[in-house]
N, C-alpha and C positions, 0 to 999 in steps of 0.2 A: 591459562589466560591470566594476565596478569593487572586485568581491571577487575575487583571484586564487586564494586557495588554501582548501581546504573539507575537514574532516572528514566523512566521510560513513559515520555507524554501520548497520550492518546492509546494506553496502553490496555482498555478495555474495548478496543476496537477488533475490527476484522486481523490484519496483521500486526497490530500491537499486543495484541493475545497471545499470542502464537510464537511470539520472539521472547515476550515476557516468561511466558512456560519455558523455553526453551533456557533462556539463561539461567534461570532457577533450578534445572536439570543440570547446567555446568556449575553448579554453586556459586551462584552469583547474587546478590542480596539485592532485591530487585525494589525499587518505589514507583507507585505510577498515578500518576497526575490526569486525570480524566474529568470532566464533565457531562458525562453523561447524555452531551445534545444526541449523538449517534452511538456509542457505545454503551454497551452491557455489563450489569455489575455480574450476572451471572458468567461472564467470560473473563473474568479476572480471577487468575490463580489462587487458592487460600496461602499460597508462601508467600506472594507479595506485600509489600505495605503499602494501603489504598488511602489517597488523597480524592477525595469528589472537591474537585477544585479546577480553577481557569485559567489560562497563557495571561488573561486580562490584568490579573492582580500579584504584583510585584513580590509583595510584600510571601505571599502563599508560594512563590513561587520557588525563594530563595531558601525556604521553609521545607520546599519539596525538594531543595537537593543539598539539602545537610549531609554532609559527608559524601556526595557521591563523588564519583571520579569520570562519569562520561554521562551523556544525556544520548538516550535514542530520541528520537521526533517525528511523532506520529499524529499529532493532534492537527486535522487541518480538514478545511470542510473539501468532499470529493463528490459529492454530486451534482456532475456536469448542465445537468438541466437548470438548477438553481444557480448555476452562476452566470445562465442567462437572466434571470430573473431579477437577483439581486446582487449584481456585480461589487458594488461598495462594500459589502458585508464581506463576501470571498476577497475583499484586497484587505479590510481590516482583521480579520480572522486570520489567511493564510502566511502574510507579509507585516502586518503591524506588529498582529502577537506573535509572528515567530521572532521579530525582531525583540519583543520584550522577552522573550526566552535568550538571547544572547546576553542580553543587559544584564537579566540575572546572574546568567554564567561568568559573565566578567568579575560581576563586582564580588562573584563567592570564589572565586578560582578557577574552574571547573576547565580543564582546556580540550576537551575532545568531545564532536557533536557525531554521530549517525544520523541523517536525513532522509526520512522518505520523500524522495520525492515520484519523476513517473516520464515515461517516454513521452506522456503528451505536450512536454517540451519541444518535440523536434516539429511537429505539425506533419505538415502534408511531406514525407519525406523526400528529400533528392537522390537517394540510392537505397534499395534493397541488400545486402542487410546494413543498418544504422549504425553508426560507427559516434562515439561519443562528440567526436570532432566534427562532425557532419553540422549546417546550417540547424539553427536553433529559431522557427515563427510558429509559435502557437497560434492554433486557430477559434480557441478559444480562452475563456480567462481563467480555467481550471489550469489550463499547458502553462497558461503566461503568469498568474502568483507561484507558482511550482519554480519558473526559472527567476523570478525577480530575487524569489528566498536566496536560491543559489547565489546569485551574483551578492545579495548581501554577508551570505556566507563568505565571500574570497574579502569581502571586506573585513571582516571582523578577523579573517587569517592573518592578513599582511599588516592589520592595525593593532591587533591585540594576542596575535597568536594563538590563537582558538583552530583547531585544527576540525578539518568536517573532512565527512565520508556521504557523499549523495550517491543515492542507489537511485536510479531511473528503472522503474518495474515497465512489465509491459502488462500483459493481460495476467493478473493475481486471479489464483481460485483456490478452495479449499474449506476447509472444516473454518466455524467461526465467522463466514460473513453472514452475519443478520442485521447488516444497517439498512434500515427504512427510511424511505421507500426503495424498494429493492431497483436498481438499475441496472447492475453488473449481467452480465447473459448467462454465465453457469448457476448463480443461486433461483435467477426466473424461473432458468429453464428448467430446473432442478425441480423446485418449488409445483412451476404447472405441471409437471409429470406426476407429481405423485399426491397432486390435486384434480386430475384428468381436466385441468384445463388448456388453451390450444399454447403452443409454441409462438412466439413470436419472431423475425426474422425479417430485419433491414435487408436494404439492396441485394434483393434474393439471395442473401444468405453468401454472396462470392467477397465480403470484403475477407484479407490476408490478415489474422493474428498471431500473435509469440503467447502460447500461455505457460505461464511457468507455476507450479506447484508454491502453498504457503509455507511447508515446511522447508523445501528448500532455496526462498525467498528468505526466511528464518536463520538459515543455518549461513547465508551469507553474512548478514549482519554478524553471528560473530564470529565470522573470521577477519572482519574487517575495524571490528574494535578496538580501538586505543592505537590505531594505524595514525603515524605523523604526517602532516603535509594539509593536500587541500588537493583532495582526490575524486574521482567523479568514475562511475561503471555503471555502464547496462546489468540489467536483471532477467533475463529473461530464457526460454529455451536455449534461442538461436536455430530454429526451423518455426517457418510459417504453417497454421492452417485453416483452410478457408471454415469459416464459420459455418459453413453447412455442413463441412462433418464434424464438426462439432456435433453436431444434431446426430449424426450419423452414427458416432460413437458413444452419445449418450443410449441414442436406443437399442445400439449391442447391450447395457448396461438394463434397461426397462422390459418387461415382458411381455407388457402390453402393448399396441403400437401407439406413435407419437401422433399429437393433431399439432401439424403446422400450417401457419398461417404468416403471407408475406405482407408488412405495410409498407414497404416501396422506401424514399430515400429518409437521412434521418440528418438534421445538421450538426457539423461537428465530428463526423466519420471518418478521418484519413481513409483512406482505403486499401493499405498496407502499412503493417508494421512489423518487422521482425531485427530484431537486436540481434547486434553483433558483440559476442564475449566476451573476445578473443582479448580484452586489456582485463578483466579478472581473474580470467582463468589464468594469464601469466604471472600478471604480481601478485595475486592472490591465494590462487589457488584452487580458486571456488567453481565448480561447474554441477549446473541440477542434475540430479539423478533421479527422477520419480514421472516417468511416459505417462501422456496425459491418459490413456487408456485407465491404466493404475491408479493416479490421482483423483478422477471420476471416479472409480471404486470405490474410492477411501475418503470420499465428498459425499456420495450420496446417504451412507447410513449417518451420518451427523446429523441430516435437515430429518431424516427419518426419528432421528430420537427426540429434535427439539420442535417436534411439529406445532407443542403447545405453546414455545414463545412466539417462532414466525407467524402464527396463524390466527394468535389472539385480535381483535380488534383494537382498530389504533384509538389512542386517546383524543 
């Protein structure tokens, strides 16, 4: 690899963790710029060098990437319910400050970004499986500051030469998600099983998802680092499964049986989604390796070890 050192924002988060360990495994000297609104100091590597600092302030920012050579970008608010709630904050947060992350980058040099961003760009899709190229209507404003970032990404390409790399995930699971309020379906569901509280389960359980594994969400990012141009690829398996075996396979995994419970529709659902690879895995290289079966295995004793932080009372 021939980027040594990486700003990595939001890098005490769920997959900002997980990439930041990772690069630090390839010898990579890692900085990471977090705030702490959703991420944990306990999931921040001791190899890294930790900024508790914000996209907000220019000044801290340009500070946080002294000498680096690429910026990952992870710092952005993702839970979908609150950006019904308070949509102005999710367009200031995910689209202002990411913009004042480019500004920085500009004015220090820096010319390669990695993006997270997330399939809830395509909305309600028009063909199974999603093809990068496919119509782009968020259906809500999590999808829609996710693509607005993008589109100022291709700007800051052709105007300043900053090259990005956007990963559109699909459904991420894995060791390391403890953001609260938990919404994601594998840490719930994870969490009430070995709380024996009940299972919950939208639209009986039949909508279609892509879940891909965090280490090998991880292991994309760096194959895709310091890559030229102004590039865009799905993340995901590339096979669907309906959310009720999900359940199905979690409880091969539990000994006890599961109490599920259906509350009917939920807003915001596409009701399929499964990514199409087939542009990473050619220019890339990249394709997961880790069956959800396996990934659930290697998910469930992590919330078992950290029972004490997910279960404290919230402040």
């Amino acid at each position: 690899m021939s980027i040594k050192r990486v700003l990595v924002t939001g890098g005490a988060g769920f997959i900002g963790s997980n990439v930041a360990r990772l690069l630090c495994d390839e010898g990579v000297s890692v900085t990471i710029l977090d705030n702490l609104s959703y991420g944990l100091r306990e999931l921040v590597d001791p190899r890294c060098r930790f900024i508790h600092g914000d996209l907000a302030d220019r000044d801290q920012l340009r500070e946080a990437m002294r000498d680096a050579e690429a910026v990952m970008h992870f710092a952005a608010y993702s839970i979908i319910a609150r950006s019904f709630s308070d949509p102005l904050e999710y367009v200031r947060n995910n689209v202002l400050n990411g913009a004042n992350l480019l500004e920085a980058m500009r004015e220090v040099g820096v010319k390669h970004i990695v993006y997270s961003s997330s399939a809830s760009v395509y909305g309600e899709p028009v063909r199974i499986p999603i093809n990068e190229d496919d119509p782009k209507q968020p259906i809500q404003l999590y999808g829609a500051t996710k693509l607005a970032f993008e589109t100022i990404l291709q700007g800051y390409y052709h105007a300043f030469g900053i090259n990005s790399v956007s990963l559109r995930y699909f459904n991420a699971y894995g060791p390391a998600d403890l953001q609260e309020p938990v919404t994601r379906a594998v840490p719930r569901w994870i969490r009430a099983a070995l709380t024996d509280e009940p299972i919950v389960l939208y639209w009986r359980g039949e909508q279609c998802r892509d879940y891909v594994f965090v280490e090998d969400i991880a292991a994309a990012h760096i194959r895709v680092l310091g890559l030229e141009g102004l590039r865009v690829y799905n993340i995901g398996d590339g096979e669907g499964i309906l959310m009720k075996d999900v359940v199905a396979t979690l409880q091969e995994l539990f000994p006890k049986p599961l109490r599920v419970v259906e509350e009917g529709e939920r807003t915001g659902d596409p009701a399929r989604l499964v990514a199409d690879i087939s542009r990473i895995v050619s220019e890339v290289g990249w394709r997961p390796r880790t069956k959800l079966r396996d990934g659930l295995a290697r998910t469930i004793p992590f919330y078992e070890k950290t029972r004490a932080i997910w279960s404290r009372p919230a402040v």
